[in-house]
MARLODREN-149495 format. One record per residue (C-alpha): residue in three letters; x, y, z; residue number from 1. Coordinates in Angstrom, 1 decimal, padded with zeros to 4 digits. Example, Ala and Ser with C-alpha at 12.3 -4.5 7.8 and 13.67 -1.06 7.14 Angstrom:
  residuo    east   north      up  num
      ala   012.3  -004.5   007.8    1
      ser   013.7  -001.1   007.1    2
***
This chain:
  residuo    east   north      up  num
      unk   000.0   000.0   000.0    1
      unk   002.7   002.5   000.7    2
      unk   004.8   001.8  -002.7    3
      unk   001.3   002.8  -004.2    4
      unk   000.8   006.0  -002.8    5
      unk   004.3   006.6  -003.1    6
      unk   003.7   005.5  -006.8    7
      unk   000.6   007.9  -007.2    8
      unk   002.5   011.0  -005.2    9
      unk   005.0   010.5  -008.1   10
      unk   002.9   010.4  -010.8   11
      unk   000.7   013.9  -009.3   12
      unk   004.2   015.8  -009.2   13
      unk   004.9   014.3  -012.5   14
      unk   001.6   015.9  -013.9   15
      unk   002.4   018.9  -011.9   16
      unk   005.7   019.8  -013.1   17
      unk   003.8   019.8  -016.6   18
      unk   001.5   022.5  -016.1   19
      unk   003.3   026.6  -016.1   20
      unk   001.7   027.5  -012.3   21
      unk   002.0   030.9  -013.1   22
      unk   000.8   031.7  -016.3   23
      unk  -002.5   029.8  -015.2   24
      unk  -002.6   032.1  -012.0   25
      unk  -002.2   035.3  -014.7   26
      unk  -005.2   033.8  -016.7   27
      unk  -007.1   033.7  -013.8   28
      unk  -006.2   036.8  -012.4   29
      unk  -007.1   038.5  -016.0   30
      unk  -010.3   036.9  -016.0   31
      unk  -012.1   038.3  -012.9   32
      unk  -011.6   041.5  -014.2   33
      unk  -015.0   043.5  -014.7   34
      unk  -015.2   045.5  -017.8   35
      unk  -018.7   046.9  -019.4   36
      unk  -017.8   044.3  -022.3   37
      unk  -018.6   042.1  -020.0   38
      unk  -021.7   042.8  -018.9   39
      unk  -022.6   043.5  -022.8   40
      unk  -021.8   039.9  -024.2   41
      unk  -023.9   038.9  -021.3   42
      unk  -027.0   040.4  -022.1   43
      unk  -026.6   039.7  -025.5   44
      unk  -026.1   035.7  -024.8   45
      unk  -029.0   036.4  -022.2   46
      unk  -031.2   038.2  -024.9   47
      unk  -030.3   035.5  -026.9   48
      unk  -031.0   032.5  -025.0   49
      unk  -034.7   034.1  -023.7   50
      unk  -035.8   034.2  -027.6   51
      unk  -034.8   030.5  -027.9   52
      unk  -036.7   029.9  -025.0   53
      unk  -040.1   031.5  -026.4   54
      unk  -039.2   029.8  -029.9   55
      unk  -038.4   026.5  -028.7   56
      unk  -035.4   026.8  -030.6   57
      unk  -032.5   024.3  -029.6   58
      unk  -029.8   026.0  -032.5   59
      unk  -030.4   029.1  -030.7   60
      unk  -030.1   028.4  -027.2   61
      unk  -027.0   026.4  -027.9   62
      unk  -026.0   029.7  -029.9   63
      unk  -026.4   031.9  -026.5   64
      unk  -024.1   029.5  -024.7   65
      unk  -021.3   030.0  -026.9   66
      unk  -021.4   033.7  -026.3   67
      unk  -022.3   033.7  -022.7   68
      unk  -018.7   034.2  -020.8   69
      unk  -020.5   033.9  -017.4   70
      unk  -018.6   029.9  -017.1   71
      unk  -015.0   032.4  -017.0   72
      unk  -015.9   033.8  -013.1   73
      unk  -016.9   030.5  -012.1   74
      unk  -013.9   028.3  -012.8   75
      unk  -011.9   031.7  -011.1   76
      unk  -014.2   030.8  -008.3   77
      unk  -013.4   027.1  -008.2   78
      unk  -009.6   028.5  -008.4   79
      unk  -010.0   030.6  -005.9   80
      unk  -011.8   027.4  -003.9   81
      unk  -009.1   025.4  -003.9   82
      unk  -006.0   027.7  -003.2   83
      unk  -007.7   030.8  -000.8   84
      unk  -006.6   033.2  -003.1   85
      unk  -008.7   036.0  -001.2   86
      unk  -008.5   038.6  -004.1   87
      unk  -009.5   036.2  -006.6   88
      unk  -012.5   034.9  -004.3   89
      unk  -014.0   038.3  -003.7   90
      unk  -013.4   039.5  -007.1   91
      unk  -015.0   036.1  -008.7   92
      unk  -017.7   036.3  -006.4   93
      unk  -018.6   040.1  -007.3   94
      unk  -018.4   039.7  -010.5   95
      unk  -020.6   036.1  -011.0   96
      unk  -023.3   038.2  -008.5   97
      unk  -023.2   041.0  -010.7   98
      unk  -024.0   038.9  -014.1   99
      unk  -026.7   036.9  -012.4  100
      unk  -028.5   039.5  -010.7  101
      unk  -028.3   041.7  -014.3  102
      unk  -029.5   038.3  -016.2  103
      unk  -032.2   037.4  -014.2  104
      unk  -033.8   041.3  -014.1  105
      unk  -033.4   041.6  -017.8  106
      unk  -034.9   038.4  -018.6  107
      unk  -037.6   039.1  -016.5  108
      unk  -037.9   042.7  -018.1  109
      unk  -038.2   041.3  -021.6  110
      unk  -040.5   038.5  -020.5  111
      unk  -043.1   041.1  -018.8  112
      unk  -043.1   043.2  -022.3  113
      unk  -042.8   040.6  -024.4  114
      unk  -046.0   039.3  -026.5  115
      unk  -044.7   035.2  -026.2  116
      unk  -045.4   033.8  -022.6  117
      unk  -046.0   030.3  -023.3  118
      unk  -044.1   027.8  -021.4  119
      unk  -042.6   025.9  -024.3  120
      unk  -040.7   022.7  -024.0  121
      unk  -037.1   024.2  -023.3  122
      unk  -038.2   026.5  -020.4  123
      unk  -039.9   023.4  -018.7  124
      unk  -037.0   021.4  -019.5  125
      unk  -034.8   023.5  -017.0  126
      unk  -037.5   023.7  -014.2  127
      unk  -036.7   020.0  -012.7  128
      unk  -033.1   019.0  -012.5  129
      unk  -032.0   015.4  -011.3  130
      unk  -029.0   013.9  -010.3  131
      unk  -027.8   013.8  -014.0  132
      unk  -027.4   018.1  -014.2  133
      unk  -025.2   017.5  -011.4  134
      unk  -023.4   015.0  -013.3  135
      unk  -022.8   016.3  -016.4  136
      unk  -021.9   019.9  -014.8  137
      unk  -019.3   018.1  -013.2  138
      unk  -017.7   016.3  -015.9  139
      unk  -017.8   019.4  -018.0  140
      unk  -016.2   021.5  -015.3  141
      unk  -013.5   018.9  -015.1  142
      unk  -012.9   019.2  -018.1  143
      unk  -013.0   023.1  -018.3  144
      unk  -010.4   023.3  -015.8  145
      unk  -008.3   020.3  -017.1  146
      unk  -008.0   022.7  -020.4  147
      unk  -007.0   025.9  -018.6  148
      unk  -004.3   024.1  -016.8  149
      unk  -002.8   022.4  -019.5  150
      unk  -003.6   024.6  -022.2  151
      unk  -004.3   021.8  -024.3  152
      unk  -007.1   022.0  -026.7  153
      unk  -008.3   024.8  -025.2  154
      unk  -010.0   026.6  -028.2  155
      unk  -012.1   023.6  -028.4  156
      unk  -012.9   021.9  -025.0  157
      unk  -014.2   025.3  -023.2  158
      unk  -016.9   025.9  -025.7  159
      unk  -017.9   022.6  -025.3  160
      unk  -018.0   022.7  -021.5  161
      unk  -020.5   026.6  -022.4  162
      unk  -022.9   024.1  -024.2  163
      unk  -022.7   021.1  -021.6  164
      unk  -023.2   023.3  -018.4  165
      unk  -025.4   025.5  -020.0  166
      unk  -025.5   028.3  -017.3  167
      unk  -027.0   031.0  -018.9  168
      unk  -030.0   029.1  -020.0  169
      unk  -031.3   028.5  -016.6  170
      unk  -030.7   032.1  -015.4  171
      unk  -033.1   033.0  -018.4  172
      unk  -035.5   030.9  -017.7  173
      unk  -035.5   032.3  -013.5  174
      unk  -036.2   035.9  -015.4  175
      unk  -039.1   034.3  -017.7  176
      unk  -040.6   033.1  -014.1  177
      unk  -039.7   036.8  -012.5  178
      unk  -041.6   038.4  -015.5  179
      unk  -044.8   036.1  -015.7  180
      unk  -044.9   035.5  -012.0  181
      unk  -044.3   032.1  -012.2  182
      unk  -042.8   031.1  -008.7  183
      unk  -042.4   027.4  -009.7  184
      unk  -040.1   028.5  -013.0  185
      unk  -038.5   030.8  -011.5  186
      unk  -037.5   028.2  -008.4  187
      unk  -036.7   025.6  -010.8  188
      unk  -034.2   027.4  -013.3  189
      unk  -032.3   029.2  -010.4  190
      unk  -032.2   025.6  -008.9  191
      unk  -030.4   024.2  -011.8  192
      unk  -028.1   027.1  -012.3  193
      unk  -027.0   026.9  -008.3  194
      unk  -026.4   023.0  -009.3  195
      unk  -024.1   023.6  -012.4  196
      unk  -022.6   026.5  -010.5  197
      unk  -021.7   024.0  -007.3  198
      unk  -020.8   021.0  -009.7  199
      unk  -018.4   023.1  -011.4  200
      unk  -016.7   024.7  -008.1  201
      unk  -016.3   020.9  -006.9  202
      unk  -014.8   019.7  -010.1  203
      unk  -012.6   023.0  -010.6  204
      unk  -011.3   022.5  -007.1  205
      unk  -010.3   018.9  -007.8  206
      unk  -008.8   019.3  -011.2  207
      unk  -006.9   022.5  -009.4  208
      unk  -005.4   020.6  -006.7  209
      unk  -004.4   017.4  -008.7  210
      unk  -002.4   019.8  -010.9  211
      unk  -000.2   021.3  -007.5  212
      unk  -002.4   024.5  -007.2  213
      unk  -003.0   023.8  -003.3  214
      unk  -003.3   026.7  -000.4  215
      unk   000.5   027.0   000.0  216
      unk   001.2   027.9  -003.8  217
      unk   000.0   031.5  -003.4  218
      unk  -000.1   032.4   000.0  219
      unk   000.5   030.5   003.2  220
      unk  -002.9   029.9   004.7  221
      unk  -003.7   027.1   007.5  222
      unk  -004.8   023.9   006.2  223
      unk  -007.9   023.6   008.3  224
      unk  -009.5   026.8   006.2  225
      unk  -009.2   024.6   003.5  226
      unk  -010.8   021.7   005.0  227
      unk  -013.5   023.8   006.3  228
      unk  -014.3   025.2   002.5  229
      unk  -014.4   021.6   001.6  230
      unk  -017.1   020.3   004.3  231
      unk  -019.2   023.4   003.1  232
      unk  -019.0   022.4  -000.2  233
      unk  -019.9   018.8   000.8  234
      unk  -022.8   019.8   003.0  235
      unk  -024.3   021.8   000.4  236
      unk  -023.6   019.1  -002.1  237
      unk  -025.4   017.0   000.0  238
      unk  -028.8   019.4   000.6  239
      unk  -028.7   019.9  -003.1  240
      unk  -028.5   016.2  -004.1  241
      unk  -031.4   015.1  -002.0  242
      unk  -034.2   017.4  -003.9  243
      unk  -032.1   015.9  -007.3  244
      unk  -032.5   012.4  -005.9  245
      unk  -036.3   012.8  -005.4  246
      unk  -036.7   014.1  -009.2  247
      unk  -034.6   011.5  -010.5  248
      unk  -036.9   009.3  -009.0  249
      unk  -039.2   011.0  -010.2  250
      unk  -038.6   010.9  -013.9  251
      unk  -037.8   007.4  -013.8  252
      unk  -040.7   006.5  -012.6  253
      unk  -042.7   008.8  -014.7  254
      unk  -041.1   006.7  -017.5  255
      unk  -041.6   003.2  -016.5  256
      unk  -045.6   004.6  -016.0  257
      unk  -045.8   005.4  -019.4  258
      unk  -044.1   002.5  -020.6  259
      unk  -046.2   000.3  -018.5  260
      unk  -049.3   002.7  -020.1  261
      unk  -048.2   001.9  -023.7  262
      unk  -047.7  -001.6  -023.1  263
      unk  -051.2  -002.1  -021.4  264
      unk  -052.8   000.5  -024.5  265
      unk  -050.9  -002.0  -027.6  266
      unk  -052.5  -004.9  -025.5  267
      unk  -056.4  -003.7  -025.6  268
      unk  -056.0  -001.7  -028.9  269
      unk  -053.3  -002.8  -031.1  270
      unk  -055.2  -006.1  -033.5  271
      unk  -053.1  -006.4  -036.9  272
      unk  -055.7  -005.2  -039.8  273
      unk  -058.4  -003.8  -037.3  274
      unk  -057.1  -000.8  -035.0  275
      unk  -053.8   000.7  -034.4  276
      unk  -052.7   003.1  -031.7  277
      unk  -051.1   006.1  -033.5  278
      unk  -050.5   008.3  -030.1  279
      unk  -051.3   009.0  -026.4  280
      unk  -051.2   011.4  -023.2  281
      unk  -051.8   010.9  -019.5  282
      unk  -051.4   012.9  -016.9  283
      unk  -052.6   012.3  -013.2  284
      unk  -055.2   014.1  -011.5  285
      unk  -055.9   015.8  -008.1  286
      unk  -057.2   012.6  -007.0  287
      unk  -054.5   010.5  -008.3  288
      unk  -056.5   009.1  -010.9  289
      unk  -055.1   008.7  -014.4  290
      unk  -056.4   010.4  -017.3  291
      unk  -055.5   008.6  -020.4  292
      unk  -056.3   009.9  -023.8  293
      unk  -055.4   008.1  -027.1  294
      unk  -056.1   008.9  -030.5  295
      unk  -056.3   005.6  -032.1  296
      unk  -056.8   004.7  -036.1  297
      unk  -059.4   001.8  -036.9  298
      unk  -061.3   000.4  -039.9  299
      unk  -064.1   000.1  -038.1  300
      unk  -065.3   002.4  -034.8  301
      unk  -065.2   000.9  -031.6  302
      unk  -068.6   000.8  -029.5  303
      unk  -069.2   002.6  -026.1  304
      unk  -069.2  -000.8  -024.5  305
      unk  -066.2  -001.7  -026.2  306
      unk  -064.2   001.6  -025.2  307
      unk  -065.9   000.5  -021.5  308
      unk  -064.5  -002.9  -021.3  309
      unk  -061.1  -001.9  -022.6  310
      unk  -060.7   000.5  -019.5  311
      unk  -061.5  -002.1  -017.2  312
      unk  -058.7  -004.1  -018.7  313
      unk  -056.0  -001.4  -018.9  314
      unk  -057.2  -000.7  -015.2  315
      unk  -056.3  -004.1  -014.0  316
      unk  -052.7  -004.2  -016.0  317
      unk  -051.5  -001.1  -014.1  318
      unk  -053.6  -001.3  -011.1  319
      unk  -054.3   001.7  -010.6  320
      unk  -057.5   003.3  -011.3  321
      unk  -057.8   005.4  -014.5  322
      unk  -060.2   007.7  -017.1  323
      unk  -059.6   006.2  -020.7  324
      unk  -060.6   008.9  -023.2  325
      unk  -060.5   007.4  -026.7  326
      unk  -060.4   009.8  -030.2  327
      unk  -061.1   007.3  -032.5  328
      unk  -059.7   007.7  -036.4  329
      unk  -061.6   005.7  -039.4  330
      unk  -058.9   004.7  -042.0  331
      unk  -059.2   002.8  -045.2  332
      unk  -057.3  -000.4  -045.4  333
      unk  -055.1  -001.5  -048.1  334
      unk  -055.3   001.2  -051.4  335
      unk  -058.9   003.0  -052.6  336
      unk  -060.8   001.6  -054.9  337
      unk  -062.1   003.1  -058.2  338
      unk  -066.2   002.9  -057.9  339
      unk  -068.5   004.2  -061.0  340
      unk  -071.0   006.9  -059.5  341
      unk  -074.9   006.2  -060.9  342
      unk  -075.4   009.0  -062.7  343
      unk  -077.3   011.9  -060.6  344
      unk  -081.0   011.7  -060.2  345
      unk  -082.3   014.9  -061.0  346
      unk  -084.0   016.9  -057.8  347
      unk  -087.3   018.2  -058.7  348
      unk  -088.2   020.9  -056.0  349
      unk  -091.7   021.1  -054.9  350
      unk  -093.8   024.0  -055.6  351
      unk  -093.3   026.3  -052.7  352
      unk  -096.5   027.7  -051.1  353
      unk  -097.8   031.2  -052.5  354
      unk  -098.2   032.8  -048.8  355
      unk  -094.4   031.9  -048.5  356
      unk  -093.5   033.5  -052.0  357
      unk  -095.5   036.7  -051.0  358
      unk  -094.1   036.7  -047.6  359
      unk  -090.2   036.7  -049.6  360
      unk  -091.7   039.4  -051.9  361
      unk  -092.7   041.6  -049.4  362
      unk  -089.8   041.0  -047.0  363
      unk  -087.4   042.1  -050.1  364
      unk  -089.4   045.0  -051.0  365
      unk  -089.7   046.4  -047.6  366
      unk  -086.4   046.1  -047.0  367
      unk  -085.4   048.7  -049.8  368
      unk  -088.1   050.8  -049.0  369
      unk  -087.4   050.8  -045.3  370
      unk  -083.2   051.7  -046.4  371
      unk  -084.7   054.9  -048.7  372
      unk  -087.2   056.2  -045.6  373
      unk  -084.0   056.1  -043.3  374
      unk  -082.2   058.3  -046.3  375
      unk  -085.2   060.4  -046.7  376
      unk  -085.5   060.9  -043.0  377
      unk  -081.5   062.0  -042.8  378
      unk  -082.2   064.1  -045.7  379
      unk  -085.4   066.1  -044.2  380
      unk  -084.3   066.0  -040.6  381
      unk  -086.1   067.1  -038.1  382
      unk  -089.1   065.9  -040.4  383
      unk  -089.5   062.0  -040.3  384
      unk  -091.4   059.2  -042.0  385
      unk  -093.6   058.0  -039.0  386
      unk  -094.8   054.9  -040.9  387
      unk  -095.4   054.1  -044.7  388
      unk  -097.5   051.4  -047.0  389
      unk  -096.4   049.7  -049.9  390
      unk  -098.9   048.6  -052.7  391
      unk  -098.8   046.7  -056.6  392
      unk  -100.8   047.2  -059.3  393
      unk  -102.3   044.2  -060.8  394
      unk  -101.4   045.6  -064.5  395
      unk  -098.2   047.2  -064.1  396
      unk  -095.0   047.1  -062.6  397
      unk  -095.6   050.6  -060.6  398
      unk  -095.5   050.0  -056.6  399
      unk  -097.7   052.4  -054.7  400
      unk  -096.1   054.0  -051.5  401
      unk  -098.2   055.8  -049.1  402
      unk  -096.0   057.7  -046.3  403
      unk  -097.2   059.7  -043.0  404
      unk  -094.9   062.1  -042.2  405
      unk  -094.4   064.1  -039.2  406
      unk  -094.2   067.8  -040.5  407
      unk  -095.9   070.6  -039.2  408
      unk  -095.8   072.7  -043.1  409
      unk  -097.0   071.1  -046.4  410
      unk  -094.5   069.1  -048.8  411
      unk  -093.7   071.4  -052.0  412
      unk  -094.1   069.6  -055.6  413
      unk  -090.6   069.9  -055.9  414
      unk  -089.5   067.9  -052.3  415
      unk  -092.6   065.2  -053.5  416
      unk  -090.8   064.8  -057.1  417
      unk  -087.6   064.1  -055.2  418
      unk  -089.2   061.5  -052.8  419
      unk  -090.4   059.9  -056.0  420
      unk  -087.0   059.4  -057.6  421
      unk  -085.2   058.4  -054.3  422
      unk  -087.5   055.3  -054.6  423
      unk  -087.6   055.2  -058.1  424
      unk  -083.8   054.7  -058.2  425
      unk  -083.3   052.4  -055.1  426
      unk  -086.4   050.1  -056.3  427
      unk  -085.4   050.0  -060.0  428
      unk  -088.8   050.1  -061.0  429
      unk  -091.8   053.2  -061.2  430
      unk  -093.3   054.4  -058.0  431
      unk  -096.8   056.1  -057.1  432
      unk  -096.2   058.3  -054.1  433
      unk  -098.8   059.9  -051.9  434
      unk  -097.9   061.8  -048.7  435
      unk  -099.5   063.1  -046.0  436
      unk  -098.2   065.4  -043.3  437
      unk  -099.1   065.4  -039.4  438
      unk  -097.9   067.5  -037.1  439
      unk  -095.2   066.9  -034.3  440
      unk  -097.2   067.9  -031.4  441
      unk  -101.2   067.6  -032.1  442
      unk  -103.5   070.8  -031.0  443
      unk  -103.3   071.1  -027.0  444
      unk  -107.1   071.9  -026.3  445
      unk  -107.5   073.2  -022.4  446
      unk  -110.3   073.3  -020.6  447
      unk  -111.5   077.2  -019.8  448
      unk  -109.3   078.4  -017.1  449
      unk  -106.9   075.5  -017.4  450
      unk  -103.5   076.2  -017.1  451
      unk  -101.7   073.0  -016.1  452
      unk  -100.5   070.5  -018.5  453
      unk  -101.3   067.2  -018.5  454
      unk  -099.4   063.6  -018.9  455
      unk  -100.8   063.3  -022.4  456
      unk  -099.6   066.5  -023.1  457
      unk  -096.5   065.9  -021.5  458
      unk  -096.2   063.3  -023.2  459
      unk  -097.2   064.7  -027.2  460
      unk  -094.4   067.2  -026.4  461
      unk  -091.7   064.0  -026.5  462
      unk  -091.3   064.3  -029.8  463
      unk  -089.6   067.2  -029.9  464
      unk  -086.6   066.0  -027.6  465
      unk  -085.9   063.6  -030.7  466
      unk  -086.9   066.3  -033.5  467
      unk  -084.1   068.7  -031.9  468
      unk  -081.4   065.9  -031.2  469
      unk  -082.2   064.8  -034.6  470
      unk  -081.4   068.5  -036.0  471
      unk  -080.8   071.3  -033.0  472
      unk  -080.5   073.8  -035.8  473
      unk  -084.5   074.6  -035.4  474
      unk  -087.1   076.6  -033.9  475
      unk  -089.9   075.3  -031.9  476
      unk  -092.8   078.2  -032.3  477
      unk  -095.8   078.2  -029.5  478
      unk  -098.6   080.0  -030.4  479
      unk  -101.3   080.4  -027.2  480
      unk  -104.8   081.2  -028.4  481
      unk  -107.0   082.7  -026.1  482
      unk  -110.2   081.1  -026.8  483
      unk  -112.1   084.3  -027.3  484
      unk  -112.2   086.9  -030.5  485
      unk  -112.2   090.0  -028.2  486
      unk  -109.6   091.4  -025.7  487
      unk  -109.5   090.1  -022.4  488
      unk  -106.9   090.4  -019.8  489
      unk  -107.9   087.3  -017.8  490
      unk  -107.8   085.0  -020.6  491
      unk  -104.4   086.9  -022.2  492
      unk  -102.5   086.0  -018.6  493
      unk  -104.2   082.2  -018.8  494
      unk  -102.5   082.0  -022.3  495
      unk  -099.3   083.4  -021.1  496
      unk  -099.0   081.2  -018.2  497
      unk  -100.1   078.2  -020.9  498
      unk  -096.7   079.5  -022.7  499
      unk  -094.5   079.1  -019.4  500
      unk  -095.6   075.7  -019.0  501
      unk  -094.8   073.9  -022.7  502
      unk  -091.5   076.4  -022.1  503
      unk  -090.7   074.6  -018.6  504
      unk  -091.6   071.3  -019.9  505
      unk  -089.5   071.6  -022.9  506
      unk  -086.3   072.7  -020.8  507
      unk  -086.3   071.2  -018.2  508
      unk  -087.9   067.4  -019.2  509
      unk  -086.7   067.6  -022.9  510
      unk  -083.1   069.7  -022.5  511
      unk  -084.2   072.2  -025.2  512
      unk  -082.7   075.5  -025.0  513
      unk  -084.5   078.9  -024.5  514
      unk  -082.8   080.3  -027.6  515
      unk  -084.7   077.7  -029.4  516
      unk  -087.9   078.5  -028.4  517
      unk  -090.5   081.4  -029.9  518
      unk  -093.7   082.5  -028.2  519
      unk  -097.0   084.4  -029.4  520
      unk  -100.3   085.3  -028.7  521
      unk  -103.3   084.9  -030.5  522
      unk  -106.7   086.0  -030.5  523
      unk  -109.1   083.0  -031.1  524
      unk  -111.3   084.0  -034.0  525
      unk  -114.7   083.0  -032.6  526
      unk  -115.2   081.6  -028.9  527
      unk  -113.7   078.3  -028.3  528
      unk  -111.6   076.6  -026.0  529
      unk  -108.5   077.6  -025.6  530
      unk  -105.8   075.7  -027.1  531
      unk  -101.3   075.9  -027.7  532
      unk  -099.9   075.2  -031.3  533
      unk  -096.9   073.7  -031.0  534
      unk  -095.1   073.6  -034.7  535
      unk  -091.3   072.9  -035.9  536
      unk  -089.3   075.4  -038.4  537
      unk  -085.9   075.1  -039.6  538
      unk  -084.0   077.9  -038.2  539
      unk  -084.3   080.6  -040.9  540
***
């Protein structure tokens, strides 16, 4: 046993004597330098990474990794592990804090703003590492540091090691959980980063010391510093490898459920010639109850009872108790076959009913004539068409429209000639038209003495709410008649006070301003009740 270690001491100064101790400690030293150039190839291998994340774009990511030169600091770290080189440790350390801290609030920045938020494949792919992150981030930081001490291959091997650690990627992904608020991403990628990070620091330290880079070659610190860095390292090692374990687990077992799932699905479903099983999902409820859904292809589709008795099987294979959801796929077996069509049998429609081609007929006609009273109405505002008719003759083509409109003055022959042809153009065919005017507000009769008016009346004024939203470039004229063809101061002041109330009603119920409003007047012309003309004018 002794001529073996003696053998191995040998061989380790052997290897040690091979390597140039102090350019190594000058490569170090140059890399925990912090420049802004720096920080930008960081960001941009950050930037990078976050928009293969989003596209679920492996070249991409891979591409970030290469330019990320975040794994430089960390192998100083491990360096500085190993030897207690305290200006290396605290400048490592700053400057590995720095670029995480700037990675993860960018990532998160661009991930709030951006428009892609979907958790594709490669974020959830670096949300649950195992025990095999931890493995491979060791080997690759073995064999990061084994290149920097030798220089040997160097060029080639530390790009390799970017791509197999892959620490940027998992910084990224912590700043896509920062920015959507996912807790659970953003635990799980900071998780993995914290496991290449210690992987590497172990397998730097290692690779450091084997090649003579021990406590004593830089400064002359006590040996049970050193042994206290490494039972740190060992007890956080050990916390971190227990949550691995458990997702190791895990996955395996995730695996071996769906092969045991597939096997059980080609054993029910798979029959040469009949069906075959083209894919399938599960996933595991609240309740811990399997939901299984398979798309599967068949000549022929499966009954309910069929579907029913195949979950009872698959449930005894796995024993466990499942939902079997089945999207079933009809196929044609073999190559298609060339058929000769009969030749089609002409449809012969039955006659349709005449109340169901009038009702068309009219529905169509309406229709136009209803768009040209909407025109009309726009055209003549504040008058409007309040309802109209429609007619045929039995000889001609000429359609008969009959129109109320509400207009307190007469139609000209010019405005009816121009009614005429608006429906003569929009119906394509000759139109009668007869018109007949009614006024806004109808005659407000009073009782003698009366003053006060009442809900109908109230109500007839209405109208002229819409007639001045309609067109508020109008004047509403009130003419009070006092019932009696001689002079009378009694009935004047009852006519006056008539005024006030259509004038209140119309302001303060209807919002029509004062300015719009005229007021008269009149002597009736024989005795008779007295009565209020209400009438509409465009604003002249």
């Amino acid at each position: 046993m002794k001529k073996l270690l003696y053998l191995l001491r040998q061989w380790l100064e052997k290897q040690s004597s091979k390597v140039n101790h102090r350019d190594v400690i000058k490569d170090v030293y140059q890399e925990v330098h912090i420049s802004p150039g720096y920080f930008v190839m960081l960001t941009l291998a950050n930037l990078i990474a976050l928009a293969g994340l989003l596209q679920n774009s492996v070249a991409v990511i891979i591409g970030a990794m290469l330019i990320s030169p975040l794994m430089g600091p960390i192998l100083s770290f491990g360096f500085a592990f190993v030897t207690g080189d305290k200006f290396i440790w605290k400048k490592s350390i700053k400057k590995i804090s720095l670029g995480v801290a700037l990675t993860i609030a960018i990532a998160g920045i661009a991930s709030y703003f951006s428009p892609l938020k979907e958790v594709t494949g490669e974020i959830l792919s670096r949300t649950r590492p195992n025990l095999y992150d931890l493995i491979i981030a060791f080997l690759a930081g073995t064999a990061g540091a084994t290149a920097i001490c030798t220089k040997r291959n160097y060029l080639t091997i530390v790009p390799g090691v970017a791509i197999a650690t892959a620490v940027i990627p998992p910084l990224s992904v912590t700043g896509f959980g920062l920015g959507t608020g996912s807790w659970k991403i953003l635990a799980g990628g900071f998780f993995l980063f914290f496991t290449n990070f210690v992987a590497i620091i172990m397998a730097t330290g290692m690779i450091a010391y084997f090649y003579g880079f021990k406590p004593s070659a830089i400064f002359e610190e006590d040996i049970p510093a050193f042994r206290k860095r490494i039972v740190y390292l060992t007890i956080v090692l050990f916390v971190i490898s227990i949550p691995l374990f458990y997702t190791l687990h895990k996955s395996i077992a995730e695996v071996r459920l769906r092969a045991n799932i597939h096997n059980a699905l080609k054993d029910v479903f798979d029959k040469p010639g009949q069906s075959h099983i083209s894919s399938f999902n599960f996933y595991r409820e609240k309740n811990d109850k399997l939901d299984v859904n398979v798309t599967l292809n068949t000549i022929s589709y499966l009954k309910e009872l069929d579907i029913v008795n195949a979950e009872k099987r698959i449930r005894d294979y796995l024993k466990s108790d499942i939902k079997l959801n089945v999207e079933q796929v009809k196929v044609q077996p073999g190559g298609l076959k060339e058929e000769i069509a009969p030749p089609p049998t002409p449809t012969i429609s039955p006659p349709r009913p005449p109340q169901e081609l009038i009702r068309e007929a009219r529905e169509k006609v309406i229709s136009v004539v209803r768009q040209s009273t909407e025109k009309i109405d726009k055209l003549m505002s504040p008058s409007t068409i309040a309802e109209f008719h429609v007619g045929f003759h039995d000889k001609t083509l000429k359609v008969s429209i009959s129109m109320k409109i509400k207009r307190d003055a007469p139609l000209s022959d010019e405005e009816i000639l121009w009614l005429k042809r608006i429906f003569a153009t929009d119906l394509n065919i000759p139109v009668d038209v007869s018109i007949e005017t009614i006024p806004f507000v109808p005659l407000l009769v009073f009782q003698k003495g009366e003053t006060e008016l009442s809900e109908d009346m109230k109500n007839a004024l209405a109208f002229l709410k819409d007639a001045y939203l309609k067109n508020p470039d109008i004047d509403i004229l009130i003419v009070s008649y006092t019932g009696a063809p001689y002079r009378s101061a009694k009935r004047e002041r009852a006519a006056q006070k008539r005024i006030e109330e259509v004038i209140s009603v119309l302001k303060e119920h209807y919002g029509i301003p004062a300015d719009n409003i005229k007021e008269s007047i009149v002597r009736s012309k024989k005795s008779e009740a007295p009565a209020v003309k209400v009438t509409v004018a465009p604003r002249s």
